[in-house]
C-alpha positions as CSV (number, residue, x, y, z in Angstrom):
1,X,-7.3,-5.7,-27.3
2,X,-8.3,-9.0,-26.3
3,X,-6.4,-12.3,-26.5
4,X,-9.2,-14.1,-29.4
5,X,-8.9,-10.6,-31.4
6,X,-5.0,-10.9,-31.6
7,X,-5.0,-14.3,-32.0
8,X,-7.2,-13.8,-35.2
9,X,-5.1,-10.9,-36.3
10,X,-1.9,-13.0,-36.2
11,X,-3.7,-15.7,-37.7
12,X,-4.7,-13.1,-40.8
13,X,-1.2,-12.1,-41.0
14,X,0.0,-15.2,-41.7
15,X,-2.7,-16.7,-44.3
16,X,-1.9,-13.3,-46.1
17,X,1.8,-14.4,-46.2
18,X,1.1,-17.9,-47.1
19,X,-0.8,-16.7,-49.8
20,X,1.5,-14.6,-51.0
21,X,4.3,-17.0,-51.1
22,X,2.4,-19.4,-53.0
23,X,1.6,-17.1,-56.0
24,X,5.0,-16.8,-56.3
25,X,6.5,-20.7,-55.9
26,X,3.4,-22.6,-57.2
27,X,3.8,-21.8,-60.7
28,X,7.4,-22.7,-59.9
29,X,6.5,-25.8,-58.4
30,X,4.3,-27.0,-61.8
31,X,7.1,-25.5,-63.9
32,X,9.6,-28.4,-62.2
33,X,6.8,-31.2,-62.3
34,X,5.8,-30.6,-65.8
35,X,9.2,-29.6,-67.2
36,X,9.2,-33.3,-68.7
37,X,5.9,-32.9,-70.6
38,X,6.6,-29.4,-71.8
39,X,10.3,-29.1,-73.3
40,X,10.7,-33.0,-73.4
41,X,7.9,-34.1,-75.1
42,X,7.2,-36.7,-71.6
43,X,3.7,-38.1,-72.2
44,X,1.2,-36.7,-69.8
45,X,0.3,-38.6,-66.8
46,X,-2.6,-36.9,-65.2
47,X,-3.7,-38.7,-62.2
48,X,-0.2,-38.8,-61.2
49,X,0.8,-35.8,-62.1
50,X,-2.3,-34.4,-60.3
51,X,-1.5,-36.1,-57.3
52,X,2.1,-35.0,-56.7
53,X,1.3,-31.4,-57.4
54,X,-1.5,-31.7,-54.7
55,X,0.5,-33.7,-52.5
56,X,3.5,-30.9,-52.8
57,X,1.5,-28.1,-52.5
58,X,-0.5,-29.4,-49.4
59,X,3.8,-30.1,-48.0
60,X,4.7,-26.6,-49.2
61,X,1.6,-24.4,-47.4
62,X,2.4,-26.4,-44.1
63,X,6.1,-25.8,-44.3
64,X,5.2,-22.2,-44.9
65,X,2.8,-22.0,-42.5
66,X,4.9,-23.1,-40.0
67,X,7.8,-21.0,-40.6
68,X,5.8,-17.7,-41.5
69,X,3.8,-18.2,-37.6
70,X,7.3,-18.4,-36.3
71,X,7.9,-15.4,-37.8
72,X,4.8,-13.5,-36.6
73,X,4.8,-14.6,-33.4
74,X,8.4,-13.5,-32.7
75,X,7.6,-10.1,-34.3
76,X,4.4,-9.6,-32.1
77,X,6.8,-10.3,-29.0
78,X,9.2,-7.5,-30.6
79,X,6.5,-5.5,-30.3
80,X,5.2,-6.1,-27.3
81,X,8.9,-5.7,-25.8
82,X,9.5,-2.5,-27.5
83,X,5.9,-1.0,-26.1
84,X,6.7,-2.6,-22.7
85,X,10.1,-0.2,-22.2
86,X,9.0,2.8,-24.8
87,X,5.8,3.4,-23.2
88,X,6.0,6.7,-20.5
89,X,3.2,5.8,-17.9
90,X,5.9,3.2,-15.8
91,X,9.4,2.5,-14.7
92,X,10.2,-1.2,-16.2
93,X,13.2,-3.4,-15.9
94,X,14.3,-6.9,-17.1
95,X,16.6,-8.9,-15.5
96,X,18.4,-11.9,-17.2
97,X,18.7,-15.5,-15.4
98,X,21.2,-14.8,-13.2
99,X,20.1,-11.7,-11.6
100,X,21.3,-8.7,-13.5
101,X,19.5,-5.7,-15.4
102,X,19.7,-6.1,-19.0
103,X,17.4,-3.3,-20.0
104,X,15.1,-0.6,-18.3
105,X,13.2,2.3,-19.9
106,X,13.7,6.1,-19.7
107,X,11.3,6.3,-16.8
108,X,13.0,4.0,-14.6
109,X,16.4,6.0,-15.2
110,X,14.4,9.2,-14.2
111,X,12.8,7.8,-11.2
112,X,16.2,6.8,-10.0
113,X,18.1,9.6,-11.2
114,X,21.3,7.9,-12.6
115,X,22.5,7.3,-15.8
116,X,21.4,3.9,-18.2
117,X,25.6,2.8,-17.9
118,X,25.0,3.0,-14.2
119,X,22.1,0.8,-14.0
120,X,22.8,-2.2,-16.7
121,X,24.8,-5.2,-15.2
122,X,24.3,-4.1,-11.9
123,X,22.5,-6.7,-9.6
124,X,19.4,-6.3,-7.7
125,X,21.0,-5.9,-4.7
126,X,23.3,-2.9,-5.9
127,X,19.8,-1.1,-6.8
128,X,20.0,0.5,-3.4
129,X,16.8,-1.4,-2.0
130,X,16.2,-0.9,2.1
131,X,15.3,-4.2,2.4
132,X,17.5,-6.5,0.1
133,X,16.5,-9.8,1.8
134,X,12.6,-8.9,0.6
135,X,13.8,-8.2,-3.0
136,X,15.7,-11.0,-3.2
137,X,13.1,-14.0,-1.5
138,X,10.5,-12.6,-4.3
139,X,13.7,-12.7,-7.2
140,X,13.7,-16.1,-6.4
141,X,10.1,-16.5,-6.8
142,X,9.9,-15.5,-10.0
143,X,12.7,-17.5,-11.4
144,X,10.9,-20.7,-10.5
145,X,8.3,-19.6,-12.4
146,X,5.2,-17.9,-10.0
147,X,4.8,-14.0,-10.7
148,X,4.5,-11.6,-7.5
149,X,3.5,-8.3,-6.3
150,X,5.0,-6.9,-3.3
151,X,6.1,-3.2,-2.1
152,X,10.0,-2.4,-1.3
153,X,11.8,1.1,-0.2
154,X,14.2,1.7,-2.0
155,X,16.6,4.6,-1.2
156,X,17.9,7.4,-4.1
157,X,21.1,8.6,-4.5
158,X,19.8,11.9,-3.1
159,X,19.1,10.2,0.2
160,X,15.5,10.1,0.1
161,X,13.0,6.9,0.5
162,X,11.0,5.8,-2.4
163,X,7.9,3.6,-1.6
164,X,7.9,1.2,-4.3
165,X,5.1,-1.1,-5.6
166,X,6.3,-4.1,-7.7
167,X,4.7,-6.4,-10.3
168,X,7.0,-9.1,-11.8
169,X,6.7,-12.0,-13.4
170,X,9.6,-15.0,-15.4
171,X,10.4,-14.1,-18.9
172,X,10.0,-17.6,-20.9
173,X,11.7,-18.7,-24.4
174,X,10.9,-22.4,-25.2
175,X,9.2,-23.3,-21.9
176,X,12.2,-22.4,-19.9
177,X,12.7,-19.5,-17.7
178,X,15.3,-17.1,-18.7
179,X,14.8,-13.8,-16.6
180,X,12.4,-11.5,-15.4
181,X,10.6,-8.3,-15.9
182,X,9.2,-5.6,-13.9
183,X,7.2,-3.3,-13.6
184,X,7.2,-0.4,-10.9
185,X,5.1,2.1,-9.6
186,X,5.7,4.5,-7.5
187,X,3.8,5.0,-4.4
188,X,5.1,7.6,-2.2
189,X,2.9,10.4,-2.4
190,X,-0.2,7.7,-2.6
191,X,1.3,6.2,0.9
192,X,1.7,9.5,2.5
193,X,-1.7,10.7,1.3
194,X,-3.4,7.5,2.9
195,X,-0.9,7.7,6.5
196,X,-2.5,12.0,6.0
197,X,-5.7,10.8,5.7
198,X,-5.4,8.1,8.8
199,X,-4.0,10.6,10.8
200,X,-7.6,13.1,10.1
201,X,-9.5,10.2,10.8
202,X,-8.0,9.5,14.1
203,X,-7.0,12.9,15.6
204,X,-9.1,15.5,16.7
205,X,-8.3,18.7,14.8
206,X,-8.4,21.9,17.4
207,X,-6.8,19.6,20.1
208,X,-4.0,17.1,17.8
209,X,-5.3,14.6,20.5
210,X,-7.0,11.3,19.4
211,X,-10.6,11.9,18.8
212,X,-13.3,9.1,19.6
213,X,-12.8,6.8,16.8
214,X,-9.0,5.9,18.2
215,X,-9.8,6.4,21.5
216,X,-12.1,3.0,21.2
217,X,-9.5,1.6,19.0
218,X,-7.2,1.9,21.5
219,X,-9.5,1.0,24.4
220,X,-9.7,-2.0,22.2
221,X,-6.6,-3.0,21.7
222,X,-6.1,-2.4,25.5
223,X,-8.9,-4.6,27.0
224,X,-7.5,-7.4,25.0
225,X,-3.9,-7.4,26.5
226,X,-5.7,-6.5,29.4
227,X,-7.5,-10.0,29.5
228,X,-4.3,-12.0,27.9
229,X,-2.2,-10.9,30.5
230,X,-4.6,-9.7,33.3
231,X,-2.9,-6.5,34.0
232,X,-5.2,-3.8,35.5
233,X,-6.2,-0.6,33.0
234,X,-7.7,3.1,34.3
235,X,-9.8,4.8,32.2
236,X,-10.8,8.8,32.9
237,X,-13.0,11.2,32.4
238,X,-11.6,14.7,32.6
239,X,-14.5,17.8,32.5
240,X,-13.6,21.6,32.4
241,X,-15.5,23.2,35.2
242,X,-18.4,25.9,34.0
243,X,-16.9,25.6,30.8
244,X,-19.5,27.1,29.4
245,X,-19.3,30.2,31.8
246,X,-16.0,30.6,30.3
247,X,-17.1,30.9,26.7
248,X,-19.8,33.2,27.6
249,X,-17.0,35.5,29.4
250,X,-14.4,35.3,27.4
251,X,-15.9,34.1,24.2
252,X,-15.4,30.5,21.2
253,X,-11.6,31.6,20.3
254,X,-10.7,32.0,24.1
255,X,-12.3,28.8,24.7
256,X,-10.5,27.1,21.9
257,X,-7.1,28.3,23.1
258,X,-7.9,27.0,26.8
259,X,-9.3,23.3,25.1
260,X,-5.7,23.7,23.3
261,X,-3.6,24.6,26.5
262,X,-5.5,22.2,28.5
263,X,-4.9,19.3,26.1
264,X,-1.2,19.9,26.1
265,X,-1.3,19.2,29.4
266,X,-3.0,16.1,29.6
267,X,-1.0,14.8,26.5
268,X,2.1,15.7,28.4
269,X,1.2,13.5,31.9
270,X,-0.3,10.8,29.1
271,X,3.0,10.5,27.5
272,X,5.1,10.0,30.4
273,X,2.7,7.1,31.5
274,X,2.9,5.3,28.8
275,X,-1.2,6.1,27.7
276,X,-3.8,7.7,25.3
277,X,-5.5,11.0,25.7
278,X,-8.4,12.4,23.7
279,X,-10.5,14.9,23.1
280,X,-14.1,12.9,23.7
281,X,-16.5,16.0,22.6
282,X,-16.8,19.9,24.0
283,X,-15.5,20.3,27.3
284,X,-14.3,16.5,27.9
285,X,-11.5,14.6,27.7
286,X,-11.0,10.5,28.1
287,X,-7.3,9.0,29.3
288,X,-6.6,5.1,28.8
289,X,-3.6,3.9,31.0
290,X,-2.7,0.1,30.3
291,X,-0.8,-1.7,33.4
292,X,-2.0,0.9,36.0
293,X,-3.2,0.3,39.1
294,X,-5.8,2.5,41.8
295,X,-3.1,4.4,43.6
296,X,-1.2,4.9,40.6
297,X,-4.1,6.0,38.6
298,X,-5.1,8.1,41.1
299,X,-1.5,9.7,41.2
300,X,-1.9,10.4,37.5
301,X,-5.2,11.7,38.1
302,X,-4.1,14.4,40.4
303,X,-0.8,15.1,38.5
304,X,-2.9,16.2,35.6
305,X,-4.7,18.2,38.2
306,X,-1.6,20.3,39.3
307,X,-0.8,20.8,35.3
308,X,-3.8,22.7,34.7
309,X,-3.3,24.4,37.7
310,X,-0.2,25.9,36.5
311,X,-1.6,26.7,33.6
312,X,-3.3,29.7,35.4
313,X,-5.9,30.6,33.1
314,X,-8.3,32.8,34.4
315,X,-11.8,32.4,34.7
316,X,-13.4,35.2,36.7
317,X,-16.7,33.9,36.4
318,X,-16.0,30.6,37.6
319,X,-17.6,29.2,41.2
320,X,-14.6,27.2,41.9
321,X,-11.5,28.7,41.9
322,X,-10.2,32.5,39.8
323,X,-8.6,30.4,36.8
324,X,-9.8,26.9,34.8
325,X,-9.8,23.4,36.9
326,X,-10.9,20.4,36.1
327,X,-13.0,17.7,37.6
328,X,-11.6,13.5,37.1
329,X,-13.4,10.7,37.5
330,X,-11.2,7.2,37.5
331,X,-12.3,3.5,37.2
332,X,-9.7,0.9,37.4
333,X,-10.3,-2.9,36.5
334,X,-8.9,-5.8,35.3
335,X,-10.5,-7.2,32.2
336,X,-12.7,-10.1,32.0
337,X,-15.2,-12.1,30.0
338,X,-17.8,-11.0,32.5
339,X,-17.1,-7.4,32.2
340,X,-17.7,-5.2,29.4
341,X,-16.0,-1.7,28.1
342,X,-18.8,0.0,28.1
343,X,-19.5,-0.7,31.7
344,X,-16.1,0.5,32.9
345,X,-16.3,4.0,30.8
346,X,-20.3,4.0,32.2
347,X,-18.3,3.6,35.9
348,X,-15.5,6.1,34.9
349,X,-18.3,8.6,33.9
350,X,-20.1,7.7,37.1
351,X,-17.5,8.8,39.2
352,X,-16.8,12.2,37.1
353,X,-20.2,13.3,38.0
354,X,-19.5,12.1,41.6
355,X,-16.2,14.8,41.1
356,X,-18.6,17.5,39.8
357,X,-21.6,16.9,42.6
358,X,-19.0,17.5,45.4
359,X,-17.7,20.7,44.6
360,X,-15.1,20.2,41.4
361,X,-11.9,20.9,40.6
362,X,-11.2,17.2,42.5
363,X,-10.5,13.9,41.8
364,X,-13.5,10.3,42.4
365,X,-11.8,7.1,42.0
């Protein structure tokens, strides 16, 4: 309902009082002013008789007026107060000027599991919130009179994190601030959904490594620190030889498990060097490696190398060797303003098909 449409609602409420009122204590009001005229015989003075009963009923419908609003308006805040906490949909609390819970709904109770006697009087610290110093900065806030939405944890008494969003705003009575009230809404399952979601969107699904789409976030992220500091970063480009011979041989769900087993290893050198490894489509992997140099890239390079070695998966049909290699081209630079991404992977690419023209299963810096 909007503001104009309560405001003319109260506004009926109170004209239908008024009226009412003054059915009752107008004819009482003449009865006093004419009591002279009528049981003591008083000539009648109309003009001034007219005026004063004018005059006193214009005084009366103010004063009632006035006092009947008062009335309404406090019983519209009732009833906003008591739909506030009754309603089911959201935890609410209201704190008084110093700090302390006053009131919370049924909702709030169950969200925290504990009992109302458990909650009232305590302080906003005691509520068990991970980060206290937060809560209490935007406390502050609201008792000087600005409202604010921020998120908090806040830990249950079964030990588990709640990811809270709050909306809270001063509680007023005659222009001066005397508490707050809140309202909260629960957003752990909505968190976790969105961190699920992230995680789809940024890892490849038969491998777990990062697909594409974080692989150039990282690279990013990389060539910038790369240029602030001017530290050296390798890219490579890791290809499965005669892949494709090895599908035909052994068929899509053998392949799959090799891509798998092969990844693993990758991920594993990538993780002890402190880089990212992702699938970048088929056959073909990409490593980033911030703060590495040529000899060390080229050391990573060939430890990868030796991991899928000991894999030993066979491929019987493979030109190169009895079981799966791989071939690696590396390019190392330092970032600058007159170099670019794309020429570095174009470079790194360069040199994998410099790997694959001279035999495979080697390593082109």
């Amino acid at each position: 309902m909007k503001h104009k449409e309560i405001a003319q609602i109260k506004t009926q409420e109170v004209a239908k009082r008024v009226t009412l009122a003054m059915l009752v204590l107008v004819p009482a009001f003449m009865l006093v002013n004419f009591y002279d005229v009528f049981f003591l015989g008083a000539p009648l003075e109309t003009d001034w008789l007219i005026v004063r009963l004018l005059t006193g009923i214009i005084i009366l419908s103010c004063l009632l007026w006035f006092v009947f609003k008062r009335s309404v308006d406090q019983r519209v805040q009732r009833n906003y107060y008591h739909a506030l906490f009754d309603q089911p949909l959201s935890p609410v609390f209201l704190l008084n000027g110093r700090g302390s819970v006053i009131e919370v709904n049924e909702k709030l109770l169950e969200m925290l599991n504990k009992e109302r006697d458990t909650v009232i009087g305590q302080s906003m610290n005691e509520l068990n919130f991970t980060d206290y110093e937060l809560v209490q900065r935007y406390t502050d806030r609201v008792m000087k009179g600005h409202s604010q939405h921020f998120e908090v944890n806040l830990r249950r008494q079964d030990g588990t994190v709640m990811e809270l969003e709050v909306m809270a705003s001063p509680v007023f009575m005659y222009r001066r601030i005397i508490g707050m009230i809140g309202i909260i809404r629960d957003r752990t399952k909505h968190n976790a959904n969105i961190r699920k979601l992230e995680r789809m969107a940024n890892v490849d699904g038969l491998t777990g490594l990062a697909n594409r789409r974080a692989f150039n976030n990282a690279f990013h992220r990389y060539w910038i620190e790369g240029l602030e500091r001017q530290s050296p970063l390798a890219v490579m480009m890791i290809d499965l030889d005669e892949f494709k011979n090895f599908n035909d041989t052994y068929g899509h769900l053998e392949g799959d498990e090799c891509l798998k087993q092969i990844a693993g290893a990758i991920h594993g050198v990538c993780v002890r060097s402190g880089g990212v490894a992702s699938r970048f489509g088929g056959e073909e992997f990409a490593l980033l490696l911030p703060k590495t140099n040529n000899k060390e890239a080229r050391a990573i390079a060939h430890e990868i190398s030796e991991e899928v070695d000991r894999l030993n998966i066979r491929h019987e049909t493979s030109s190169v060797s009895p079981k799966v290699t791989v071939s690696i081209g590396v390019n190392v630079v330092i970032p600058a303003l007159h170099r670019s991404r794309e020429n570095m992977m174009l470079k790194a690419d360069e040199a994998l098909y410099e790997a694959k023209s001279h035999g495979k299963n080697t390593v082109k810096l």
